[in-house]
N, CA, C and O atoms as CSV, one atom per row, in Angstrom:
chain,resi,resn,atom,element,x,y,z
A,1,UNK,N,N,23.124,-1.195,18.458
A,1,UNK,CA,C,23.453,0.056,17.834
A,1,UNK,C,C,24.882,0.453,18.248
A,1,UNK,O,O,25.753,-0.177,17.648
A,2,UNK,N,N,25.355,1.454,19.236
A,2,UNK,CA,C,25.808,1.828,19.916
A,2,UNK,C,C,26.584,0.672,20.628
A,2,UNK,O,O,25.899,-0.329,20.840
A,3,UNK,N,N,28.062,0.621,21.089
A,3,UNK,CA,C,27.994,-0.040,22.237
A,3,UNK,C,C,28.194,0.653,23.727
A,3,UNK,O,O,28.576,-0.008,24.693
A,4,UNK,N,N,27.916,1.944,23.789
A,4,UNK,CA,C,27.647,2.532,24.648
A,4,UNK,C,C,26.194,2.833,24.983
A,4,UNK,O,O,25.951,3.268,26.109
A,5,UNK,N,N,25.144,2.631,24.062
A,5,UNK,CA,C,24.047,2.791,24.152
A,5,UNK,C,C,23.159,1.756,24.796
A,5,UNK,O,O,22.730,0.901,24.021
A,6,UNK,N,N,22.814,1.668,26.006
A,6,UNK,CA,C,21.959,0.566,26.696
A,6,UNK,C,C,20.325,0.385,25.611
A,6,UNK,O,O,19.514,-0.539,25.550
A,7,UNK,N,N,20.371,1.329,25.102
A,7,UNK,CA,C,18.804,0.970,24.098
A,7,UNK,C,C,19.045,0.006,23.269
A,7,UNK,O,O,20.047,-0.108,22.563
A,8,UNK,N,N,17.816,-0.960,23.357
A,8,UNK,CA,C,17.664,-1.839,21.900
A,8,UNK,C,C,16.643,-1.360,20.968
A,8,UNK,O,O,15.474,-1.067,21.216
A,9,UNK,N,N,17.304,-1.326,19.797
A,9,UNK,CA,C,16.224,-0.458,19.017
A,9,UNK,C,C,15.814,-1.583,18.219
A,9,UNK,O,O,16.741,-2.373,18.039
A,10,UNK,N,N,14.803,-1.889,17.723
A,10,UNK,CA,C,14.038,-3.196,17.217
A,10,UNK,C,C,14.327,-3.072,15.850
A,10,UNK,O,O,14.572,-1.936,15.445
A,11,UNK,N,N,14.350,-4.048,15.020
A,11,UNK,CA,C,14.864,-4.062,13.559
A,11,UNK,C,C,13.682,-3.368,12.683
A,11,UNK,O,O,13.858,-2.983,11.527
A,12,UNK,N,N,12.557,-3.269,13.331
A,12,UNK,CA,C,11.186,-2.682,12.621
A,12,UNK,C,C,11.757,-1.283,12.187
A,12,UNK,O,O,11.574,-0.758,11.089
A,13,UNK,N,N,12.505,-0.749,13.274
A,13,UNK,CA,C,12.783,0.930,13.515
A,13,UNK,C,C,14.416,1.104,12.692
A,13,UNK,O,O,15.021,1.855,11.927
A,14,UNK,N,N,14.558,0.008,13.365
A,14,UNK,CA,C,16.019,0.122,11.737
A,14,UNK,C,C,15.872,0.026,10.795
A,14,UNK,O,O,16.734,0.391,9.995
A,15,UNK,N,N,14.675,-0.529,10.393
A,15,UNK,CA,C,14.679,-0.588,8.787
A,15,UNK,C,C,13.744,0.836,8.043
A,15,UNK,O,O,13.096,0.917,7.000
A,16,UNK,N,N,14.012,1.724,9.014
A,16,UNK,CA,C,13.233,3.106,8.410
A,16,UNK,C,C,14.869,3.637,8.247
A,16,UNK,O,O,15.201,4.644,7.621
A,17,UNK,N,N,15.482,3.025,8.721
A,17,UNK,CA,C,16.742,4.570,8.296
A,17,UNK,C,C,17.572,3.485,7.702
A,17,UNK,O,O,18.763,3.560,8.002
A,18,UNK,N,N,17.179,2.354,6.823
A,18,UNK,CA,C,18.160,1.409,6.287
A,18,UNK,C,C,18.216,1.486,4.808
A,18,UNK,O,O,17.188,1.908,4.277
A,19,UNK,N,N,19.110,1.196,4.106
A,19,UNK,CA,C,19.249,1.238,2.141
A,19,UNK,C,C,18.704,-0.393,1.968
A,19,UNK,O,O,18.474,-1.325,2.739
A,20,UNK,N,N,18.660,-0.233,0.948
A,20,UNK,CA,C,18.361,-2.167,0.327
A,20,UNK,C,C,19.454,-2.530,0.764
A,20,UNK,O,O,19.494,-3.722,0.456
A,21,UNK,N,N,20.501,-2.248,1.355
A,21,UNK,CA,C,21.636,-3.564,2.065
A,21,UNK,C,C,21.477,-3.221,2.948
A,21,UNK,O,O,22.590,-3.067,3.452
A,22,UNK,N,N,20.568,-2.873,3.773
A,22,UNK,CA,C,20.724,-3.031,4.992
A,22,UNK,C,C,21.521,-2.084,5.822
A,22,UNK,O,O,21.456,-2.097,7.052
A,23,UNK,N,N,22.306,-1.228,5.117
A,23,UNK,CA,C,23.048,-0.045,6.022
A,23,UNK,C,C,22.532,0.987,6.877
A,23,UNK,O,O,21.512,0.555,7.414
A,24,UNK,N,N,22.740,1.940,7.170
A,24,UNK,CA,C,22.169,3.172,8.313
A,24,UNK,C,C,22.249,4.075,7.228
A,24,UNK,O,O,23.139,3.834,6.411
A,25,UNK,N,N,21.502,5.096,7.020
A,25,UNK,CA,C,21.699,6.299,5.836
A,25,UNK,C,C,21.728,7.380,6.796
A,25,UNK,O,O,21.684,8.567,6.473
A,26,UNK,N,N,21.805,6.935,8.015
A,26,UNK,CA,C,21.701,8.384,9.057
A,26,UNK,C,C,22.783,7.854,10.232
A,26,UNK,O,O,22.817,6.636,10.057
A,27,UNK,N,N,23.591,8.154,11.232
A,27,UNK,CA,C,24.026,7.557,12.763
A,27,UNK,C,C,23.360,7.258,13.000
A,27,UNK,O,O,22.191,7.538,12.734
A,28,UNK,N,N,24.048,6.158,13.948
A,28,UNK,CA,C,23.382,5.141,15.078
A,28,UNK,C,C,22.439,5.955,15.997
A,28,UNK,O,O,21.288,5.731,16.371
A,29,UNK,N,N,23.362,7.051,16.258
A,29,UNK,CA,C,23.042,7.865,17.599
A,29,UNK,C,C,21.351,8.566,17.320
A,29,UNK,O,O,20.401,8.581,18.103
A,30,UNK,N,N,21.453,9.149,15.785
A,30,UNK,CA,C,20.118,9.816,15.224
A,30,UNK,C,C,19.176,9.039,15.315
A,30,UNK,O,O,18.066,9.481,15.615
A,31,UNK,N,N,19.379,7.665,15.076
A,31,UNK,CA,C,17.960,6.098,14.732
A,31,UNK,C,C,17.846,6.257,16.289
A,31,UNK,O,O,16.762,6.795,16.514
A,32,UNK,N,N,18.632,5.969,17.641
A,32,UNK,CA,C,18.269,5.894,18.493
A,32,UNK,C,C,17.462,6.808,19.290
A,32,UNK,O,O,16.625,6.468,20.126
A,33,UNK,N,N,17.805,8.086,18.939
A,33,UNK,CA,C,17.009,9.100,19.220
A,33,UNK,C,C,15.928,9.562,18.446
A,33,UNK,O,O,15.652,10.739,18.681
A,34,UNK,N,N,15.200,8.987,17.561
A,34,UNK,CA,C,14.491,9.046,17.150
A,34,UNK,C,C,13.550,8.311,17.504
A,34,UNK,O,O,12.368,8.656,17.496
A,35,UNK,N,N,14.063,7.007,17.920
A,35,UNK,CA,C,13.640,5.277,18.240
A,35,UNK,C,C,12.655,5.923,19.503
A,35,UNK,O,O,11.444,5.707,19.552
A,36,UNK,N,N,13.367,6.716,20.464
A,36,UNK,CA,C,12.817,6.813,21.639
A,36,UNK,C,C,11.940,7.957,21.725
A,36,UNK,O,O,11.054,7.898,22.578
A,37,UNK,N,N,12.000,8.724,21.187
A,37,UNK,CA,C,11.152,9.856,20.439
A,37,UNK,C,C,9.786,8.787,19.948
A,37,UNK,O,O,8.729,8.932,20.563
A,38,UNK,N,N,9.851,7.911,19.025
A,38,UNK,CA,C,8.406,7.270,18.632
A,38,UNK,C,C,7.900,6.635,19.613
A,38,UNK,O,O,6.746,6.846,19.987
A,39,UNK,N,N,9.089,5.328,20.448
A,39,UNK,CA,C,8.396,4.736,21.230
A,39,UNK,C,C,7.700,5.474,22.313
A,39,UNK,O,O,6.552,5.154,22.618
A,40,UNK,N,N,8.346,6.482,22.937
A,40,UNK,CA,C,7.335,7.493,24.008
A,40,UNK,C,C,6.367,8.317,23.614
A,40,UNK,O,O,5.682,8.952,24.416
A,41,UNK,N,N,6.215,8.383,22.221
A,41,UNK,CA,C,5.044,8.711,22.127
A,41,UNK,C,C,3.994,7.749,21.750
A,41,UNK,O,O,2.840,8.175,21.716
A,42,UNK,N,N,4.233,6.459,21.449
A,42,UNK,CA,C,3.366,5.468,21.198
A,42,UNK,C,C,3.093,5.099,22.161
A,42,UNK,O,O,1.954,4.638,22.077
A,43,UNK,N,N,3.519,4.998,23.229
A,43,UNK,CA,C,3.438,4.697,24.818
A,43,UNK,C,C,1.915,5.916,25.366
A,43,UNK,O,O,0.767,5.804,25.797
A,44,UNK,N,N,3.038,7.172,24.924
A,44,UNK,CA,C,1.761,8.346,25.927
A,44,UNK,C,C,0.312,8.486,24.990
A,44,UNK,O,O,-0.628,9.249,25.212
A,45,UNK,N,N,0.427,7.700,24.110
A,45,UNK,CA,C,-1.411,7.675,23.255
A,45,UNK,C,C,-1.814,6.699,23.399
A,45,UNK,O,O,-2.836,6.499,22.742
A,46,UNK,N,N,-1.367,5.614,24.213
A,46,UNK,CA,C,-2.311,4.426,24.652
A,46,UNK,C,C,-3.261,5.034,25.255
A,46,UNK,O,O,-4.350,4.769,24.746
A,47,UNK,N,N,-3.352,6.289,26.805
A,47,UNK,CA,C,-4.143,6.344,27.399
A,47,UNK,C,C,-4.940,7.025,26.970
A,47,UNK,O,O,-6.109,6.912,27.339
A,48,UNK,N,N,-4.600,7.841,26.160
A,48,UNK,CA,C,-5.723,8.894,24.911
A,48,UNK,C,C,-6.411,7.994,24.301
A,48,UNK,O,O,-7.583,8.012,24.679
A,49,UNK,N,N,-6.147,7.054,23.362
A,49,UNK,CA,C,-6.467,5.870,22.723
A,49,UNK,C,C,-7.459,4.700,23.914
A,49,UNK,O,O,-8.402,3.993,23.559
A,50,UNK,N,N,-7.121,4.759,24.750
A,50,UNK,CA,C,-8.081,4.093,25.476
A,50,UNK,C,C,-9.283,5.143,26.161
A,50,UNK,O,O,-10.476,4.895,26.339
A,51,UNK,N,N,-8.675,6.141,26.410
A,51,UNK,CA,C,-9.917,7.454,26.909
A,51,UNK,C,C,-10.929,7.403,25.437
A,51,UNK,O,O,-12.110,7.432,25.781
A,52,UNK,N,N,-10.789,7.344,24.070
A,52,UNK,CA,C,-11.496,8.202,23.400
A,52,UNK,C,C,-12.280,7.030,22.970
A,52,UNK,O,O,-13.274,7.295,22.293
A,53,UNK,N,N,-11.904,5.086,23.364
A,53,UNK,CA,C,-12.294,4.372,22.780
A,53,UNK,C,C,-13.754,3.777,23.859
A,53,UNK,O,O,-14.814,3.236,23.546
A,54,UNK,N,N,-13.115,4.232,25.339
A,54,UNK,CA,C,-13.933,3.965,26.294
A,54,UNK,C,C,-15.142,4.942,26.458
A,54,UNK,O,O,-16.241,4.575,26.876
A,55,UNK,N,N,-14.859,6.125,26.116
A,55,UNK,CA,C,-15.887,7.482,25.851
A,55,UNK,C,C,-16.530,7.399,25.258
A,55,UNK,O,O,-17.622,7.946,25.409
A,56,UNK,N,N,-16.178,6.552,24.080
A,56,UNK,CA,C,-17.217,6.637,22.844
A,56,UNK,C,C,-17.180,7.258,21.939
A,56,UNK,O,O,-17.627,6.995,20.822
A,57,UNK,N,N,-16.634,8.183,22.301
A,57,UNK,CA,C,-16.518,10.072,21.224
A,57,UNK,C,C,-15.524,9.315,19.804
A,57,UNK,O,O,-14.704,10.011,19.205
A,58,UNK,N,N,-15.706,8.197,19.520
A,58,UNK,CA,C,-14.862,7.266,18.267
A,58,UNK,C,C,-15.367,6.412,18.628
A,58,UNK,O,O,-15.358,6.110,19.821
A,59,UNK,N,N,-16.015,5.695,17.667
A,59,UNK,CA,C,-16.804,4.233,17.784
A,59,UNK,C,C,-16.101,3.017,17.883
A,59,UNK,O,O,-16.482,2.071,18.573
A,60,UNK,N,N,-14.745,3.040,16.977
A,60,UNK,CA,C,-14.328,1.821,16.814
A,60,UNK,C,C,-12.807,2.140,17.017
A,60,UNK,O,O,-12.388,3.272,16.776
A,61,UNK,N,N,-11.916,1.059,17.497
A,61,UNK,CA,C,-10.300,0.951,17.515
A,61,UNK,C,C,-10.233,1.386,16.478
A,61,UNK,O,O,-9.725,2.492,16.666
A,62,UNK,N,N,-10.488,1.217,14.967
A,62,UNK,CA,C,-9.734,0.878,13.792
A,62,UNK,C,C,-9.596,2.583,13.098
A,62,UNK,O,O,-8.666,2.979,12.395
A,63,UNK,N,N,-11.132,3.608,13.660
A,63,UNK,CA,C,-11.120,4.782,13.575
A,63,UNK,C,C,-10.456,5.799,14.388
A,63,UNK,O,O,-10.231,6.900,13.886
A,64,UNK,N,N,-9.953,5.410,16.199
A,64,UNK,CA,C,-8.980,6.070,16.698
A,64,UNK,C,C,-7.585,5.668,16.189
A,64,UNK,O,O,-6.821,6.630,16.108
A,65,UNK,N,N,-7.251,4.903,15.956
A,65,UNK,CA,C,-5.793,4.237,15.013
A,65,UNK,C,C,-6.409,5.484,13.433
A,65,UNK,O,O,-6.013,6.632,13.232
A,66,UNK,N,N,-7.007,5.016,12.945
A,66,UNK,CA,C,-6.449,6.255,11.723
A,66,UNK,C,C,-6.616,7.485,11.883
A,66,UNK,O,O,-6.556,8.166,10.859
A,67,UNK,N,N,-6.871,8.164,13.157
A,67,UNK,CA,C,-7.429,9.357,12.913
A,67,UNK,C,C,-5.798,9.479,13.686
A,67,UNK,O,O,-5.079,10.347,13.192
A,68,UNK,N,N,-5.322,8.824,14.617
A,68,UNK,CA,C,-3.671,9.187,15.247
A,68,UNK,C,C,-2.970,9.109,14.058
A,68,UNK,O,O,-2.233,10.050,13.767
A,69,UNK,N,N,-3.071,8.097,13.269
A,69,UNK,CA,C,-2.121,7.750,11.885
A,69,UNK,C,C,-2.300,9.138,11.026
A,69,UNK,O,O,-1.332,9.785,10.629
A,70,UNK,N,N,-3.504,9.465,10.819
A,70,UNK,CA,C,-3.169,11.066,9.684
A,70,UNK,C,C,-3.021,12.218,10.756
A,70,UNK,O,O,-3.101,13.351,10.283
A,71,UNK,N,N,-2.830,12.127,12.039
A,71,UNK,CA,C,-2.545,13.468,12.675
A,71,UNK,C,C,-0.781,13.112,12.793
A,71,UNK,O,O,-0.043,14.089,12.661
A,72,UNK,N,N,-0.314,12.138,12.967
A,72,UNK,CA,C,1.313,11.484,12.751
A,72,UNK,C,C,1.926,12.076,11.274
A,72,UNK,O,O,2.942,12.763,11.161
A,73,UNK,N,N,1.070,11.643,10.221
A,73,UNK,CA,C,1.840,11.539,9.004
A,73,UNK,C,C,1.642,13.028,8.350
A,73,UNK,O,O,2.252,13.144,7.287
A,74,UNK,N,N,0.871,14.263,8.789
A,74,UNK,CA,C,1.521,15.334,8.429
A,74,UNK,C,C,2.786,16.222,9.104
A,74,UNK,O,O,3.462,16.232,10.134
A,75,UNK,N,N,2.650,16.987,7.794
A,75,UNK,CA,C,4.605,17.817,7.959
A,75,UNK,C,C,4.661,18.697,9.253
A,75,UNK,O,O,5.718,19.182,9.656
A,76,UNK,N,N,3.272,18.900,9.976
A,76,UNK,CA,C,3.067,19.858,11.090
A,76,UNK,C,C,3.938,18.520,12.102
A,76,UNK,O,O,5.088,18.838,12.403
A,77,UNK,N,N,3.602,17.516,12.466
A,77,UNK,CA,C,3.737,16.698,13.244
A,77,UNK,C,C,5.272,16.770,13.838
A,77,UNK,O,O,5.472,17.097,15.008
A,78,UNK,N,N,6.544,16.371,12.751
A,78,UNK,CA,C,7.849,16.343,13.232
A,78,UNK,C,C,8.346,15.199,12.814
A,78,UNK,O,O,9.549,14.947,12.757
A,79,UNK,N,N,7.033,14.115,12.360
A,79,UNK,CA,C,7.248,13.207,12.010
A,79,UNK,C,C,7.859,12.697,10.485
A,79,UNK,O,O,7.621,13.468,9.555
A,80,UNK,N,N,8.445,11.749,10.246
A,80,UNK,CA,C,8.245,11.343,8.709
A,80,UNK,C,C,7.057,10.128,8.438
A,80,UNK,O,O,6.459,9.459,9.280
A,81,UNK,N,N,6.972,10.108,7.286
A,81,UNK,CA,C,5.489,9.032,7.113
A,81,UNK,C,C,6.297,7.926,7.141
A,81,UNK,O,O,5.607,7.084,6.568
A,82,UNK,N,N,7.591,7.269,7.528
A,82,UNK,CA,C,8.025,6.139,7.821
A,82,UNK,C,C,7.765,5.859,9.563
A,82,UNK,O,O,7.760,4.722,10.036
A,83,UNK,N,N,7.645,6.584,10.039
A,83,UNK,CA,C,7.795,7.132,11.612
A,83,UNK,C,C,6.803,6.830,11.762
A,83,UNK,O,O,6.623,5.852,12.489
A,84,UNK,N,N,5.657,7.502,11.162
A,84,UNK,CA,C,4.163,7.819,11.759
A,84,UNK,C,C,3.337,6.619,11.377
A,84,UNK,O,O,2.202,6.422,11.812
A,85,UNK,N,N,4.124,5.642,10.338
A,85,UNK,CA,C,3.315,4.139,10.389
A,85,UNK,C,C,3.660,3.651,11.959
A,85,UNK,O,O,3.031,3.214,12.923
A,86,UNK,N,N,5.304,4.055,11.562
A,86,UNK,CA,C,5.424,2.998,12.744
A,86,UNK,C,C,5.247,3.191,14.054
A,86,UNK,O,O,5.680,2.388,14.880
A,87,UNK,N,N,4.446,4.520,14.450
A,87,UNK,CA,C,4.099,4.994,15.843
A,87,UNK,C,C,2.636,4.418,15.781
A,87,UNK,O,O,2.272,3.703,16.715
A,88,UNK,N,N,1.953,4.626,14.961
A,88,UNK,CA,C,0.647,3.760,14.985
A,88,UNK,C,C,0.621,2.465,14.905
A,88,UNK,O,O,-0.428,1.943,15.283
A,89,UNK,N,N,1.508,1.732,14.504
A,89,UNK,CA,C,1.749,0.391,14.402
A,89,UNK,C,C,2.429,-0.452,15.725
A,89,UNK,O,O,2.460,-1.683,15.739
A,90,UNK,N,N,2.900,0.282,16.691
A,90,UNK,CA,C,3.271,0.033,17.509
A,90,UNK,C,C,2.016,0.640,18.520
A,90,UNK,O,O,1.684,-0.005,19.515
A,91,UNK,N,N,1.528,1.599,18.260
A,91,UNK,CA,C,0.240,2.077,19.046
A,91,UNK,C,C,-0.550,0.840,19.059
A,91,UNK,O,O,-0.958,0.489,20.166
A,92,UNK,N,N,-0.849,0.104,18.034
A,92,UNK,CA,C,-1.734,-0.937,17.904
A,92,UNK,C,C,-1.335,-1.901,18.631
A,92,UNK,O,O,-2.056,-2.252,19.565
A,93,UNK,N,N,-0.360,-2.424,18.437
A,93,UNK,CA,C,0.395,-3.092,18.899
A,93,UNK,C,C,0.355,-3.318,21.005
A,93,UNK,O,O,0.180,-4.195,21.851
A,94,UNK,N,N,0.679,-1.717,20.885
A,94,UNK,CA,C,0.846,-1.941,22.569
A,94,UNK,C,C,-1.027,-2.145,23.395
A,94,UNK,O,O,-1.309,-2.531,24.529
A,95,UNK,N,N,-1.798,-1.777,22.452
A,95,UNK,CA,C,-3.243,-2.181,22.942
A,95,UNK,C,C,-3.949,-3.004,22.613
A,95,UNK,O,O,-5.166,-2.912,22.774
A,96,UNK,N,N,-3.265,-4.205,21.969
A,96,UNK,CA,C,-3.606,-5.207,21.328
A,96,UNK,C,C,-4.537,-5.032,20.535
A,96,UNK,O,O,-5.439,-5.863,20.643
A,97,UNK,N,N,-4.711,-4.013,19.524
A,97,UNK,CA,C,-5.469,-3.734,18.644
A,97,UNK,C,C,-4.989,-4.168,17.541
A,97,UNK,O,O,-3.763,-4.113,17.441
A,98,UNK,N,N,-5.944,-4.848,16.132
A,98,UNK,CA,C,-5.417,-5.362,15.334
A,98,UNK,C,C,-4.841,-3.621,14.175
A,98,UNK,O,O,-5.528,-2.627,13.940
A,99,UNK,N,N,-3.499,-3.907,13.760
A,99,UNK,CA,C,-3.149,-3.027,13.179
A,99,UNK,C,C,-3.912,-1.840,12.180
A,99,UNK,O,O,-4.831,-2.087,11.399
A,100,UNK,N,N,-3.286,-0.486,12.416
A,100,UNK,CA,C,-3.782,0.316,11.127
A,100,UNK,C,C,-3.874,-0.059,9.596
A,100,UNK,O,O,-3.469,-1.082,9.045
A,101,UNK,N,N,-4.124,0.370,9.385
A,101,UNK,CA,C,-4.410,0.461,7.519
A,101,UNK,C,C,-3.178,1.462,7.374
A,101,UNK,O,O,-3.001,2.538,7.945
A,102,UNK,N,N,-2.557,0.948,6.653
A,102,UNK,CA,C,-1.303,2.226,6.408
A,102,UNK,C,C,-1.609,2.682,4.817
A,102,UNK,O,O,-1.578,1.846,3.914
A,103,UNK,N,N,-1.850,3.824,4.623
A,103,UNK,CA,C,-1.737,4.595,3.340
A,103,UNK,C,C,-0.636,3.918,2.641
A,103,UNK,O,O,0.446,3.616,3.143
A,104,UNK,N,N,-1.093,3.669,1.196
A,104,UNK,CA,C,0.084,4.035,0.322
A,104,UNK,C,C,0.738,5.042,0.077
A,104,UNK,O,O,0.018,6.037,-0.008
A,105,UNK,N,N,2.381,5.335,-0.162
A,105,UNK,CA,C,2.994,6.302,-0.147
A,105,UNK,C,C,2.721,6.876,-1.383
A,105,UNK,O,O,2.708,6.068,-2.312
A,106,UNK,N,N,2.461,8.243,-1.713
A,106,UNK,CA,C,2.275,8.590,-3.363
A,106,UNK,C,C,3.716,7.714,-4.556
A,106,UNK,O,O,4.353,6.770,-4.088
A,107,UNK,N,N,3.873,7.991,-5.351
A,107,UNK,CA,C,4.612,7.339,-6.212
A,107,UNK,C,C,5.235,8.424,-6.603
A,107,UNK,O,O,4.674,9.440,-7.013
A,108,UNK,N,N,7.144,8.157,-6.425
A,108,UNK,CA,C,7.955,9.162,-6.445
A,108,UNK,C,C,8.375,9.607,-4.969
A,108,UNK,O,O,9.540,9.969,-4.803
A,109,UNK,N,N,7.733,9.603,-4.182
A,109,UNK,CA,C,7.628,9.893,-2.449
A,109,UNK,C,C,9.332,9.072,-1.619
A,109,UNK,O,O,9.518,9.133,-0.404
């Protein structure tokens, strides 16, 4: 990104703020701070995600992954629905859970 910026931001997370060529539609500085904004919170719902899967109070991985995915992808959240795939997708990810189901985006969106 940055060459002052020690963060590597993964091409998954660049390609939410990228055009069909591949450009930035926002600063470097905004993707990175955003970058770290998702990844710490995909980080601090592993242990929620493992509390609610070990409790029981959610039967299955695939139902705590969508129930984080639609509390992510509304406008209350902070999030955008490019964000909130990819905080659950990386949620999955960091608990070796096989990935969410990601909604289709409405058409026009």
């Amino acid at each position: 990104m940055q060459p002052d910026n020690q963060i590597y931001v993964p091409p998954s997370f660049i390609a939410l703020f990228s055009d069909a060529r591949g450009r930035l539609t926002v600063p470097a500085a905004e993707v990175a701070d955003r970058y770290e904004l998702c990844e710490d919170l995909a980080n601090h719902l592993v242990e929620q995600a493992q509390g609610l899967h070990h409790g029981a109070a959610v039967p299955s991985e695939e139902e705590i992954l969508d129930r984080m995915l639609a509390a992510l992808i509304t406008p209350e959240s902070g999030f955008t629905l490019p964000e909130g795939h990819w905080v659950a997708t990386r949620l999955a990810e960091l608990l070796n859970w096989p990935a969410p189901r990601l909604p289709e985006a409405p058409i026009g969106s």
